[in-house]
N, C-alpha and C positions, 0 to 999 in steps of 0.2 A: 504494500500500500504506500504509494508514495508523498502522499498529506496527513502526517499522519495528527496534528494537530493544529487547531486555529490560532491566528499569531495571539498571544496575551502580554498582560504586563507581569514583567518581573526582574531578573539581573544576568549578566553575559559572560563574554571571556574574550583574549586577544593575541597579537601577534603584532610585528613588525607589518608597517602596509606603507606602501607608496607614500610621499609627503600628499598631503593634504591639498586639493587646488584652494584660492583662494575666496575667502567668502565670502558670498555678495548680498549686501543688502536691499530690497525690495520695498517700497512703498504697499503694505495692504490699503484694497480698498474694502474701506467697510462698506455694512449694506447700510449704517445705523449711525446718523451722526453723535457727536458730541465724547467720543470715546479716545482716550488719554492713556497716555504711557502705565504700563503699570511692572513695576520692577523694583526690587530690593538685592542686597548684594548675594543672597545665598539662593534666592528663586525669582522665577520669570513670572508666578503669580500667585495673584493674593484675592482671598475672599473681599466680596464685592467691589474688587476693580473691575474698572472699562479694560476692554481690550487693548494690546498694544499696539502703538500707530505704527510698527512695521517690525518685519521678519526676518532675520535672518538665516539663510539655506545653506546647507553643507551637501553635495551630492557625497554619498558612499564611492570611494575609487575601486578600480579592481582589485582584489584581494590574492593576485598573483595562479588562481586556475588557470592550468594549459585549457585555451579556447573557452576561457570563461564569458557565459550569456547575463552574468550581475548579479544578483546576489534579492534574496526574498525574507521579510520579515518574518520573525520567528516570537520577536520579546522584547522589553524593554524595562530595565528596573529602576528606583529609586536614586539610585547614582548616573543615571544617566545609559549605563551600560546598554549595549544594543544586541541582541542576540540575530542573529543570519544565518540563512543556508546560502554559501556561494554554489551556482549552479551551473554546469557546462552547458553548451548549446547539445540541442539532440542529433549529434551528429555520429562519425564515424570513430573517432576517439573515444567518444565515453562507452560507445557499442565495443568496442574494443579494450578497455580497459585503461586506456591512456591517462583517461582521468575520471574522475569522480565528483561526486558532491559532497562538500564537507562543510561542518559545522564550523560557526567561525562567532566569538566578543569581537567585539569593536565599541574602544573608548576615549575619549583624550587624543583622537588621531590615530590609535594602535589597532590594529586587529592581529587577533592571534586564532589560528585552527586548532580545531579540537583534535588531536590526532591519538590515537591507543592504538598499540601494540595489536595486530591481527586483525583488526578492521578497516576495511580499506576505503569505506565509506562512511560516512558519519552523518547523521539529519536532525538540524537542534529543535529542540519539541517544548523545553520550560526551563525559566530561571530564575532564582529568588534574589533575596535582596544583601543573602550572606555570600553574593555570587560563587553562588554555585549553580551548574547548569547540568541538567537531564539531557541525553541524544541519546537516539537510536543509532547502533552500528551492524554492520553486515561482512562479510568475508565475499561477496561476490563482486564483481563487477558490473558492468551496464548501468541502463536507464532503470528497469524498474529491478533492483533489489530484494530479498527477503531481508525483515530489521527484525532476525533474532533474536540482536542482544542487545541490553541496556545500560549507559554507563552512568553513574553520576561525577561529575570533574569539577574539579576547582583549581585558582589556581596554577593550573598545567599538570596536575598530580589528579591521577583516578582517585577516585575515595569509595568507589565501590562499584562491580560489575554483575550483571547478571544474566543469563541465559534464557530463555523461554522453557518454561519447564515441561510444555508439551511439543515442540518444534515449531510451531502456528508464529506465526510473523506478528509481533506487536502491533496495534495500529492505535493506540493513543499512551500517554502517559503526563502525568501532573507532579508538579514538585510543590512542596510546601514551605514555608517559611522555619519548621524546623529541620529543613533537611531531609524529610521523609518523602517518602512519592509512591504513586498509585499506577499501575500499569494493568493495559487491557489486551487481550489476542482480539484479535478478527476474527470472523464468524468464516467459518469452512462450510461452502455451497458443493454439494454434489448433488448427482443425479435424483441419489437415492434420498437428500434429505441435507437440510441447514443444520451445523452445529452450532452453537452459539460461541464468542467467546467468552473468555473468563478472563475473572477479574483479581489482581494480584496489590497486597499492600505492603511497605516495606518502613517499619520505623526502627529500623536498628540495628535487625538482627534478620530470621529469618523468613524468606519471604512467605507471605501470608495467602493461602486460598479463599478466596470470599465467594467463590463456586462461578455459576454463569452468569453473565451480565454483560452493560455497558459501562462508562464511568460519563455523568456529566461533570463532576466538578468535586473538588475534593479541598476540602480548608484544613486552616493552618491549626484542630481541635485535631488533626488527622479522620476526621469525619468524611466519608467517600457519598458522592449524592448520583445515585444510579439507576437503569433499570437491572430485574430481574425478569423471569420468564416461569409461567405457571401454566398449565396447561384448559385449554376450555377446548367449549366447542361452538362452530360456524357453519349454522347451516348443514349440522349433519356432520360435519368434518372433525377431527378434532385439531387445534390449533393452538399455538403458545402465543399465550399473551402475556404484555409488557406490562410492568407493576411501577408505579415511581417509588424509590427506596431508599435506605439510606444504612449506613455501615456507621454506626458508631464500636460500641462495644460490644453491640448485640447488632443484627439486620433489622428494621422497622419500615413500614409498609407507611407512606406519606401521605396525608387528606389533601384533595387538591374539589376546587369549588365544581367540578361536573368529572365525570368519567373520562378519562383520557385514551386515545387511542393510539396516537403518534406523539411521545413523549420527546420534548425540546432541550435544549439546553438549559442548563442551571446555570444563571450568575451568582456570583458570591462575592461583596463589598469585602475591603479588608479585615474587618471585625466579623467578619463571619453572616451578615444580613445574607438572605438569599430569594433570589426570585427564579422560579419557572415557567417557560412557556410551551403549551402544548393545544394538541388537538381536539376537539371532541365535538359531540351531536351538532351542538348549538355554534363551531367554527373555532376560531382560534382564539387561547384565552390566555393570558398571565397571572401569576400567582402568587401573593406572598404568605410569610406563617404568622403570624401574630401567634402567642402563645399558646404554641399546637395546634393554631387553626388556620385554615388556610381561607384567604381572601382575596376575592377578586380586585384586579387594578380594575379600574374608573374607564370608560370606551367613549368613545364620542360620539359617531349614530348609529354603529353595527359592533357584534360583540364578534371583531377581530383586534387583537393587539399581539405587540412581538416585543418582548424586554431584552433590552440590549445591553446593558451595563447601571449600576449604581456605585453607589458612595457611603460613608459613615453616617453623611449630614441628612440621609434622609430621600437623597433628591435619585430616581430611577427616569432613565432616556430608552427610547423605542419609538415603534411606530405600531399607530392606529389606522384603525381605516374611517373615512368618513362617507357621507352619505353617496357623494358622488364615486365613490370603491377607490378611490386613493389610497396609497397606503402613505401617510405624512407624519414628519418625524415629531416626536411629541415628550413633554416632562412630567413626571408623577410626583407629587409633594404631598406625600401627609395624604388627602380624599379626594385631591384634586385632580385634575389631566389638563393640558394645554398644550395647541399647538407649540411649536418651535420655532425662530426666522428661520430663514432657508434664502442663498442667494438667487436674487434675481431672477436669473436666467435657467436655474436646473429645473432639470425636470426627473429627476430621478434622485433618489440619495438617500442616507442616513447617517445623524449621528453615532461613534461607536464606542465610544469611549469617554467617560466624563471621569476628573479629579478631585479631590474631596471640597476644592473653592467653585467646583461647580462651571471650569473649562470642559467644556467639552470639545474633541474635535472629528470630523466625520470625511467622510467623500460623498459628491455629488456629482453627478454628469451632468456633461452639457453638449451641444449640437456643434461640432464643427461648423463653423462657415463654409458654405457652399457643399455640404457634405454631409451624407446622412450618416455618420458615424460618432458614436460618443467619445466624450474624452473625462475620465476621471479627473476631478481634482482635490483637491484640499484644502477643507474651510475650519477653521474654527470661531467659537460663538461661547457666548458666558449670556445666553439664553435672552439678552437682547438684541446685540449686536453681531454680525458676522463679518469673518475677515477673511479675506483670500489669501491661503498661503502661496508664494514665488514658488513657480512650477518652470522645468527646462524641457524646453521645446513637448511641448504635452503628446502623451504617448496616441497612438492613433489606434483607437478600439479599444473595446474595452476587456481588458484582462481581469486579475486579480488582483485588487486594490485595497488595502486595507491599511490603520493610521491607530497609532496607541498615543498617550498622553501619559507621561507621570505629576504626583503631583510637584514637583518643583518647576513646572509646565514645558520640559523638553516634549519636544512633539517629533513623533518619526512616522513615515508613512513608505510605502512600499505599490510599487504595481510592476506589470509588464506589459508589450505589446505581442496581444494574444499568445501568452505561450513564450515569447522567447526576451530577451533584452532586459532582463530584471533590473528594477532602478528601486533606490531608497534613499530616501532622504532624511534629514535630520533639521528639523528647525528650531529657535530661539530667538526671543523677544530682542529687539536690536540693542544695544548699548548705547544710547544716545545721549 
């Protein structure tokens, strides 16, 4: 499985890399007058500041891959650190063995590869804030690898490795802030019938069987938030269904406001708050727990919503749909819902990421001039104002595009053009 997780916030690792080109500053335009520098010596932002009147861009240089295609976000911690997968282009080389994908920090200018001993490919998946970083590694070559094994690195020094304990290829895994992390297999498709995979915990010692499952999200209590699988029946069939669940010290079976069918992703604030979102009769629904109970977030004129990330302070981003089936990016506080700005011109986007002062930053497409083709780009917003982040020569079409925020407000964002030319950026409020 080649993705084998979505980029998130946390901490990286490095190596010697190219001098840095140098940085250029950019004028945002905001969509929202009246918005004023906002900067202190140790962070880019601060609770109820305006956004700042301009940005400064660092493109990622190559990272020294034979026939390197750029490099794909992976993570982003508290110090700044930046987690990446540098990636070759899909060519003859890497079909070959000449090179590979490898995990790579990058900070202060430096990138460094994750390299261990027998693995000749390396694909970074989480990193904390004690920089320490999680990668899957492989002993094959090519494009699409099996990620066997697991390592956790810091430093430049393994601090611990593991092997899949049934051969099944990893396809997710989570670090937590003590150090611990959660790993999952993929579900084995044959003729005769889906195995599910399983779900693996590791806080110290030896690794732990939590039997079959998914992992959506797993906090820093070592609390794993999952599905399992029970059996029912469909129509006569008999069929495995998905449970929302959760691993503490025991397995417990989760209330959520209606019956779920297609179980979503778990976000989890740094303190452990959590929201889910998922499927059922009545469309698509979000969820939080108030003290063991689960509560509907607030919809605007159809009960679809998709929760995207929260904070300590309370404050949850996503999108709703509205009566015209929009689906428009929106904030939750405490009973409320409310639209988002959005610039101008997009017509598509989300915010994806917000900070505990309540920056958020997202991607939104827009329409090439004279061309029907989208271009990703990069805005952030502190929920009045929007600001365009300085973008190089905007990719043409739309890839994988995705944009994390920490809270001392470094902003990193990442896309490619369809498929190949990976680009990531790094921005900060200017120094003016």
């Amino acid at each position: 499985m080649q993705d084998a997780s979505p980029p998130r916030s946390s901490p990286h690792r490095r190596r010697r890399a190219p001098s840095w080109p140098p940085r250029l500053a950019f004028t945002a335009a905001l969509a929202a007058s009246g918005a004023g520098l906002a900067r202190e010596p140790e962070t880019t932002a601060r609770a109820g500041d305006a956004l700042a009147e301009c940005y400064e861009r660092t493109v990622v240089p190559p990272l020294g891959l034979v026939d390197e295609s750029g490099q794909r976000l992976r993570g982003l911690n508290e110090h700044g650190v930046v987690l990446l997968d540098a990636l070759p282009h899909r060519g003859p080389a890497w079909y070959a063995g000449e090179t590979g994908q490898t995990a790579f920090v990058w900070a202060d200018g430096e990138a460094r590869p994750i390299e261990i001993d027998g693995l000749v490919q390396t694909l970074a998946v989480d990193i904390n804030d004690r920089d320490e970083v999680l990668v899957f590694g492989t002993s094959e070559v090519g494009v699409l690898p099996r990620w066997t094994e697991a390592a956790l690195w810091q430093d430049g020094a393994l601090a611990a490795r593991f092997s899949s304990p049934s051969g099944v290829p990893f396809a997710h895994g989570e670090l937590n802030e003590r150090g611990h992390l959660v790993l999952a297999t993929r579900a084995v498709t044959t003729l005769a019938a889906e195995a599910p995979g399983r779900v693996y915990r590791w806080r110290g010692d030896d690794l732990e069987d939590l039997g079959e499952g998914r992992v959506l999200a797993f906090g820093d209590d070592d609390t794993v938030f999952g599905v399992d699988y029970v059996p029912a029946e469909l129509h006569g069939t008999e069929v495995m269904e998905e449970r929302l669940v959760q691993w503490g010290a025991e397995k417990t079976v989760l209330p959520t406001t209606c019956e779920p069918y297609g179980i979503g992703p778990v976000e989890l604030s740094p303190h452990g708050r959590a929201v889910v979102t998922y499927d059922c009769d009545v469309g698509r629904r979000s969820d939080v727990w108030v003290d063991g109970e689960a509560r509907m977030l607030p919809v605007l004129m159809r009960d679809v919503t998709e929760a995207l990330d929260l904070n300590d302070s309370g404050d949850i981003i996503g999108l709703a749909m509205t009566k015209h089936l929009e689906m428009v990016p929106v904030l939750w506080r405490g009973e409320a819902i409310r639209r988002l700005p959005t610039p101008p011109s997009a017509h598509d986007g989300r915010y994806t990421d917000i900070n505990r002062h309540g920056l958020m930053v997202g991607v939104f497409d827009q329409l090439a001039d004279d061309k029907d083709v989208d271009l990703p780009l990069f805005y952030v917003s502190n929920g009045r104002a929007v600001a365009e982040l300085p973008y190089p020569s905007p990719t043409m079409g739309y890839g994988e595009a995705s944009a994390l925020m920490n809270d001392r407000g470094d902003i990193v964002g990442s896309t490619d053009n369809l498929g190949s030319d990976h680009r990531t950026m790094l921005w900060r409020a200017c120094e003016l």
